[in-house]
C-alpha distance (Angstrom), angle and dihedral (degrees) to the residues before:
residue distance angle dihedral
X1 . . .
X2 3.64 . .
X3 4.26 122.2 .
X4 3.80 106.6 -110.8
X5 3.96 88.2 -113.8
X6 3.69 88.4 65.7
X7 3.92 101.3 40.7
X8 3.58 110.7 103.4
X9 3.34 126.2 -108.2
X10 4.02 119.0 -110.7
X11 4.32 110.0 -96.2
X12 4.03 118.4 -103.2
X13 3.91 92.5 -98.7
X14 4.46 89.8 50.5
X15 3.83 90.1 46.0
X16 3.79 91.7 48.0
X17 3.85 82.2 57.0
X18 3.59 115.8 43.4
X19 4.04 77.3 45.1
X20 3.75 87.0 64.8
X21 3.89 91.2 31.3
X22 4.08 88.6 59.0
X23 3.77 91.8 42.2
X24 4.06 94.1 52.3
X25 3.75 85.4 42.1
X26 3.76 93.2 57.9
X27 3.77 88.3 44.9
X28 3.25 107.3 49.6
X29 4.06 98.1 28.5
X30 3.32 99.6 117.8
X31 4.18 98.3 44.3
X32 3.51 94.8 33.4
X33 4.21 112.2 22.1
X34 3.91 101.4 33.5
X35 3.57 86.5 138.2
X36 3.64 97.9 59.8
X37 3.62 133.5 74.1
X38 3.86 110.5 -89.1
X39 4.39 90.8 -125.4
X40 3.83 96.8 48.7
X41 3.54 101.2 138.9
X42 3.99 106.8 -149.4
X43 4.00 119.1 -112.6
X44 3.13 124.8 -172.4
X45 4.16 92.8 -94.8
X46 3.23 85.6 56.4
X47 3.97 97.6 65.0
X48 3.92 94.8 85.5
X49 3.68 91.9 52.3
X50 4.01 83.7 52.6
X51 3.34 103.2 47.6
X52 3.69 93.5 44.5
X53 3.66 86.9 52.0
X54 3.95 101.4 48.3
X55 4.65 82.6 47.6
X56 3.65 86.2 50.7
X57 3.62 113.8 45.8
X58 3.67 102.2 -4.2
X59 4.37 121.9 103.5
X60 4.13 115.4 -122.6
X61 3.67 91.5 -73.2
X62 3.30 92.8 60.2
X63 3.72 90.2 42.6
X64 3.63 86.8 59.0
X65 3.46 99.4 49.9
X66 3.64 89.5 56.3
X67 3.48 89.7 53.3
X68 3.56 86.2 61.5
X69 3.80 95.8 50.7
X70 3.72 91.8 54.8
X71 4.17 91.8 57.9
């Protein structure tokens, strides 16, 4: 396992993402992420778990924006 100096850092089009990912999360925590801790900040393993949760439980917006996450 690599130190976390050396990991590398997530491309342009992945940080654009879990950017948006961490902003709908913060949004729509408490319709659509109840069951997770309030300060999760989103990796990129956590993007199914998002998008499943803004489809599920989230309104068209959020529909939309996970839309965008699955580009």
């Amino acid at each position: 396992m690599m130190p976390d100096a050396q990991m590398e850092s997530p491309s342009p089009a992945m940080a654009g993402k879990l950017a948006l990912a961490q902003s709908a999360f913060g949004r729509f925590h408490t319709r659509c992420f109840w069951f997770l801790r309030e300060d999760l900040q989103v990796r990129e393993a956590d993007l199914e778990t998002i998008v499943h949760g803004l489809r599920a439980h989230g309104n068209r917006e959020a529909f939309l924006i996970a839309a965008e996450l699955c580009r």
